[in-house]
LOROVO-789265 format. One record per residue: residue in three letters; x, y, z of N, C-alpha, C in turn. Coordinates in steps of 0.001 Angstrom, whole numbers, padded with zeros to 6 digits, always signed. Example, Ala and Ser with C-alpha at 12.3 -4.5 7.8 and 13.67 -1.06 7.14 Angstrom:
2
ALA+013190-005690+007800+012300-004500+007800+013200-003300+007800 SER+012850-002250+007080+013670-001060+007140+012900+000030+007870 
***
This chain:
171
UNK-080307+044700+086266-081743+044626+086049-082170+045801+085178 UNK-082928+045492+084240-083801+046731+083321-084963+047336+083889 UNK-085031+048300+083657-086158+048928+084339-087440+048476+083682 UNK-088570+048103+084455-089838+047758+083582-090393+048760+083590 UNK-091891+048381+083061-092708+049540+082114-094056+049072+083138 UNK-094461+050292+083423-095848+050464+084749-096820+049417+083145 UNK-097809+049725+084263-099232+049010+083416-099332+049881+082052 UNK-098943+051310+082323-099422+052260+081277-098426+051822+079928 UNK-097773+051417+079892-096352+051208+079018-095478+052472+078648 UNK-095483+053284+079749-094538+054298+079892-093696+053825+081276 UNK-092484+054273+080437-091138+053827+081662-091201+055081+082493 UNK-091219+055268+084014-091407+056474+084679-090379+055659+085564 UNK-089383+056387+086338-088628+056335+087647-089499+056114+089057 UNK-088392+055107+089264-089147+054580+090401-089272+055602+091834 UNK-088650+056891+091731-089058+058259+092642-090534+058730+092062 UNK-090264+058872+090785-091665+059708+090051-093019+058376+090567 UNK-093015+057214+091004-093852+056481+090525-094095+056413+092348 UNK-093189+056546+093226-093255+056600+094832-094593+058011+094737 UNK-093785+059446+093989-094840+060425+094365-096140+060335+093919 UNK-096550+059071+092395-097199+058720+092180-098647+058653+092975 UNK-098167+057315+093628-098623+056304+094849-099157+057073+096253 UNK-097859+058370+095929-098362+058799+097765-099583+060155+097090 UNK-099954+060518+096053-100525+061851+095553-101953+060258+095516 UNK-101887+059596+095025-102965+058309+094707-103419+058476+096193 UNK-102399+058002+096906-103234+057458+098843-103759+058685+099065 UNK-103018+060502+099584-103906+061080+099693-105079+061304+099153 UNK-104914+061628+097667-106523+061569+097369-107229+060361+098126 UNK-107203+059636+097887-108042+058591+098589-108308+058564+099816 UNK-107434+059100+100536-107805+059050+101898-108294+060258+102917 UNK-108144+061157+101646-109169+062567+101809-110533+062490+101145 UNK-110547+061570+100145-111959+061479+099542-112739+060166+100371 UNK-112168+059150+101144-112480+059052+102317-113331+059693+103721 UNK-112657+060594+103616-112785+061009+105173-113754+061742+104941 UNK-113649+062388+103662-114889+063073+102762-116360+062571+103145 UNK-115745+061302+102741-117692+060506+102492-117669+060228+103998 UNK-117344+060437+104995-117818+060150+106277-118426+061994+106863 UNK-118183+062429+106471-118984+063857+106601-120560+063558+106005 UNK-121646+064183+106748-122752+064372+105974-122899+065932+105135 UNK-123711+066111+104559-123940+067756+103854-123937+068134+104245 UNK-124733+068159+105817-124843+069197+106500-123975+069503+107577 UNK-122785+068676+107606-121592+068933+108672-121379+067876+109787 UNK-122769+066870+109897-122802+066121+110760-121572+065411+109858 UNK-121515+063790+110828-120978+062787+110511-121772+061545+111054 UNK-122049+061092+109745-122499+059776+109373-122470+058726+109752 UNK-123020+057571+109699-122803+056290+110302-122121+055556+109347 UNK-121418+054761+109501-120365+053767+108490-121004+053095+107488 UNK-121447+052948+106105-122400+052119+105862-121793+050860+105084 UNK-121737+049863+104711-121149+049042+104237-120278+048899+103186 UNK-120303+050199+101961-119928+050631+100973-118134+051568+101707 UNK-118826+051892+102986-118294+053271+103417-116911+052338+104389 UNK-117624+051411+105220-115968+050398+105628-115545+049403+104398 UNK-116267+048761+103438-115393+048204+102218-114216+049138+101519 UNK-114724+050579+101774-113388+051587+101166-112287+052182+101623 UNK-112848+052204+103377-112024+052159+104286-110879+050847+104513 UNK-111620+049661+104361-110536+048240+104856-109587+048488+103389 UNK-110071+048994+101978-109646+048855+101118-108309+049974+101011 UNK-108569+050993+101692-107296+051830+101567-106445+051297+102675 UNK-106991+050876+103774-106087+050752+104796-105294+049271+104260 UNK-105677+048739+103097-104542+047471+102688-103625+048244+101623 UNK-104390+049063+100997-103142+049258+100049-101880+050646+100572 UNK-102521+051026+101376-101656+051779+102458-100428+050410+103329 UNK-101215+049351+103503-100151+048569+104687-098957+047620+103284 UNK-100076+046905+101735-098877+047011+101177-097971+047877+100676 UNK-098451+049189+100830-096798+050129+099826-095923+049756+100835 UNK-096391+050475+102487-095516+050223+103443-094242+048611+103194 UNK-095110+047628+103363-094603+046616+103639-093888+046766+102108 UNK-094249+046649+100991-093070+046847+099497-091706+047598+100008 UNK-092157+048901+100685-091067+049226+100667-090070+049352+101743 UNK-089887+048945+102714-089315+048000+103769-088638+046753+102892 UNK-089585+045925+102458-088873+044689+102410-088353+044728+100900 UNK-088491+045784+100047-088027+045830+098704-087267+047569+098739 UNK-087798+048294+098414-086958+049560+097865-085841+049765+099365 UNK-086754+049757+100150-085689+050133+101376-084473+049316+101462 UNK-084517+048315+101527-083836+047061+101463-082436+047068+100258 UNK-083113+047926+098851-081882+048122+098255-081305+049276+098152 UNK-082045+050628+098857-081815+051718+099029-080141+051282+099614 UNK-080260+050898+100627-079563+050585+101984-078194+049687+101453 UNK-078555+049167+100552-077410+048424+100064-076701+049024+098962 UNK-077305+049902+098098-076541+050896+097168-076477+052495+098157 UNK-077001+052574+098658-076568+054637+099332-076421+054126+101134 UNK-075521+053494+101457-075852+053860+103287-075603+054539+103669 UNK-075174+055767+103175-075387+057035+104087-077074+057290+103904 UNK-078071+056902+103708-079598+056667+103628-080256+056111+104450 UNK-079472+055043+105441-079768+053913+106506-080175+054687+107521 UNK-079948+056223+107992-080470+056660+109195-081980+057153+109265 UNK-081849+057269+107736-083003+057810+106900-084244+056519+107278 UNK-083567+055355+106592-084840+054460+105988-084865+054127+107601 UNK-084149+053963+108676-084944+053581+110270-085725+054521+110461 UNK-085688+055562+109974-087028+056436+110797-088614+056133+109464 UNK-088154+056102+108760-089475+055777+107252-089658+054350+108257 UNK-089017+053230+108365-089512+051797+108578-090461+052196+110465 UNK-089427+052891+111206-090400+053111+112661-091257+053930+111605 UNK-091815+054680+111501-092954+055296+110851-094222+054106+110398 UNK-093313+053712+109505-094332+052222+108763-094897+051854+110074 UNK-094320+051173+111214-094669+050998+112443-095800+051701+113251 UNK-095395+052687+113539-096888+053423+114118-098044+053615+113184 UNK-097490+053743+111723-099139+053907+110565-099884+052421+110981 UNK-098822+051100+110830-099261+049826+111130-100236+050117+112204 UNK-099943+050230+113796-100527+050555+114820-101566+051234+114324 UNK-101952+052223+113911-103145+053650+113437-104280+052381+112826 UNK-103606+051383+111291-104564+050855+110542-104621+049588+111340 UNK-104440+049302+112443-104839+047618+113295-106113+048748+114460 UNK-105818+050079+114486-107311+049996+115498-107806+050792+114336 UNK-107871+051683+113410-108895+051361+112328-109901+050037+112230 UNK-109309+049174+112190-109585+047749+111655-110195+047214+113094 UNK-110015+047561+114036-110671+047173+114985-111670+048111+115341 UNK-111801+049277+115174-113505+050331+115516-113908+049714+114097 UNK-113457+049196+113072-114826+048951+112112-115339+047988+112393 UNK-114427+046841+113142-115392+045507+113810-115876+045778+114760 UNK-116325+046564+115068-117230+047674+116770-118489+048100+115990 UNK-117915+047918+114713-119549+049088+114140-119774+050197+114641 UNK-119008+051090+114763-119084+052388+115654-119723+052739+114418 UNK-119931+054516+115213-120696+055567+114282-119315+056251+113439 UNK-119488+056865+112112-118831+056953+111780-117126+058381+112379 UNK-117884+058958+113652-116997+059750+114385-115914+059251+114865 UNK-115565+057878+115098-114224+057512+116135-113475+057322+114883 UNK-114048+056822+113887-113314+056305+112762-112624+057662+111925 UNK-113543+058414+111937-112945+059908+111569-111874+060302+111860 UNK-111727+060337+113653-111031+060606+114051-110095+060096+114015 UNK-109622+058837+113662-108720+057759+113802-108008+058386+112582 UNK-108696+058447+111274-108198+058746+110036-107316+060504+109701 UNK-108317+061204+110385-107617+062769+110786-105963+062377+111643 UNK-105628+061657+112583-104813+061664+112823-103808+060822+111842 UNK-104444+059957+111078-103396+058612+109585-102938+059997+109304 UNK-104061+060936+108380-103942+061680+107818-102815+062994+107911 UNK-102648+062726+109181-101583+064312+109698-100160+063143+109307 UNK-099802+062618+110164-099174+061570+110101-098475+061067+108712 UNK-099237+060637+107866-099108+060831+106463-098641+061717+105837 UNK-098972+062899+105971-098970+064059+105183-096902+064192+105824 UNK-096850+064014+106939-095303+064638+106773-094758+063505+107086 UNK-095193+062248+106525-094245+060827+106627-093509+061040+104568 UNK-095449+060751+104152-095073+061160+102513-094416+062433+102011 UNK-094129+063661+102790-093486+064567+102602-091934+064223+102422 UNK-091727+064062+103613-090051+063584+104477-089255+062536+103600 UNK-090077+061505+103576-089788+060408+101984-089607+060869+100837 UNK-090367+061370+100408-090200+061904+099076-089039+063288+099071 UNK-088599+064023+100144-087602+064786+100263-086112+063992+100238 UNK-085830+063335+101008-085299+062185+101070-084968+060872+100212 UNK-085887+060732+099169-086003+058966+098910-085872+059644+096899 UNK-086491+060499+096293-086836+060346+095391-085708+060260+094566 UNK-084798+060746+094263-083366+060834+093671-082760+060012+093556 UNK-082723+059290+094940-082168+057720+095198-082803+056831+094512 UNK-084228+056717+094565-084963+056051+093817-085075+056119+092194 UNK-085259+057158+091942-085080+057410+090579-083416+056911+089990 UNK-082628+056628+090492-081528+055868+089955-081513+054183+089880 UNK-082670+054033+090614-082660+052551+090469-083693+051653+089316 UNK-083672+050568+089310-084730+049956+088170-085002+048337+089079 UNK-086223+048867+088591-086836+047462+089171-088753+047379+089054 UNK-089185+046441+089331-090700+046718+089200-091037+046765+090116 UNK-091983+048543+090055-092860+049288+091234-093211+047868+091998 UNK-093975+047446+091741-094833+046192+092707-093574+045720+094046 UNK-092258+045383+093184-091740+044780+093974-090917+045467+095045 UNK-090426+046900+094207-090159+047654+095334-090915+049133+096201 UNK-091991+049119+096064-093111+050306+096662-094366+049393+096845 UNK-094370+048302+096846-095466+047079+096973-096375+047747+095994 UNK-097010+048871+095361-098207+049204+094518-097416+049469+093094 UNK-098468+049344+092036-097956+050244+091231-098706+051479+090718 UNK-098439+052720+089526-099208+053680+089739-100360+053375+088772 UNK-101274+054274+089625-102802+053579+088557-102585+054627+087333 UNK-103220+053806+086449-103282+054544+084933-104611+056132+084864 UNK-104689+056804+084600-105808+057797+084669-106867+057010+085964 UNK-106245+057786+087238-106970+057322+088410-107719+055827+088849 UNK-107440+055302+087843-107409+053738+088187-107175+053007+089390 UNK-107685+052101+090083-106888+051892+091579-105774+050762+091248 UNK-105146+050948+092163-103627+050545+092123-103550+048562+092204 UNK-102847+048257+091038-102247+046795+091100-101317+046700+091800 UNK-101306+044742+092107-100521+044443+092967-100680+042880+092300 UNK-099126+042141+092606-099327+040957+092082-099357+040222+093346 UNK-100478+038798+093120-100634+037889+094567-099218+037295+094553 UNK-099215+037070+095980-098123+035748+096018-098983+034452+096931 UNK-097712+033590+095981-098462+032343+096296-097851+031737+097720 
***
């Protein structure tokens, strides 16, 4: 297989395009948690703008997961298995983030105030921070030797000058 070319039409490695994706989700999910703060320190009520951006990260958070389980991991495992002890703890991981974004998704159908949801996200957020660490210590090298298209194996691809991230439907 040849390596394809992101949206941008620069060929980048599919490690460089993982740290991409995970530097993309944090911002987003710190500029998130952001807009649920008020100016003055309180925290806010959810407003409709404010869970459309929330349901919206928490999908493109559940497809990278699911891309890369059922695509990069999948060939990680079949070209490096000394990596396999590796990708069971990244896939249980995927697992509990899953768990974190199904009661996300359930306090936003509660209409809570925007505090439980905060809180829900402060903990994605810790969680995250040394899942996308550990991966990218781990994964990028490996990855960067392989070719294939981001979409199919990291489920996203990287957005062009902060752009939000494509994904192709399936039918």
């Amino acid at each position: 297989m040849h390596p394809s070319h992101p949206p941008s039409g620069r060929l980048t490695a599919l490690g460089t395009q993982l740290i991409e994706i995970h530097h993309w989700l944090r911002e987003e999910l710190a500029r998130l948690r952001a807009s649920l703060d008020s100016a003055d320190g309180g925290t806010v009520g959810l407003t409709r703008e404010l869970r459309a951006h929330c349901v919206g990260f928490c999908a493109a958070l559940d497809r990278h997961h699911t891309g890369e389980d059922g695509g990069a991991f999948h060939v990680l495992a079949e070209q490096a298995p000394e990596l396999r002890p590796v990708l069971a703890e990244l896939t249980a991981d995927h697992r509990v983030v899953a768990d974190l974004l199904r009661r996300i998704d359930a306090l936003l159908a509660e209409a809570p105030d925007g505090r439980s949801v905060r809180a829900e996200l402060d903990g994605l957020a810790a969680l995250l921070e040394s899942h996308f660490s550990y991966e990218e210590r781990k994964l990028v090298a490996a990855l960067n030797r392989l070719a294939g298209e981001p979409v199919e194996l990291l489920g996203l691809t990287p957005p062009e000058n902060g752009d939000t991230f494509e994904r192709t439907e399936t039918a």
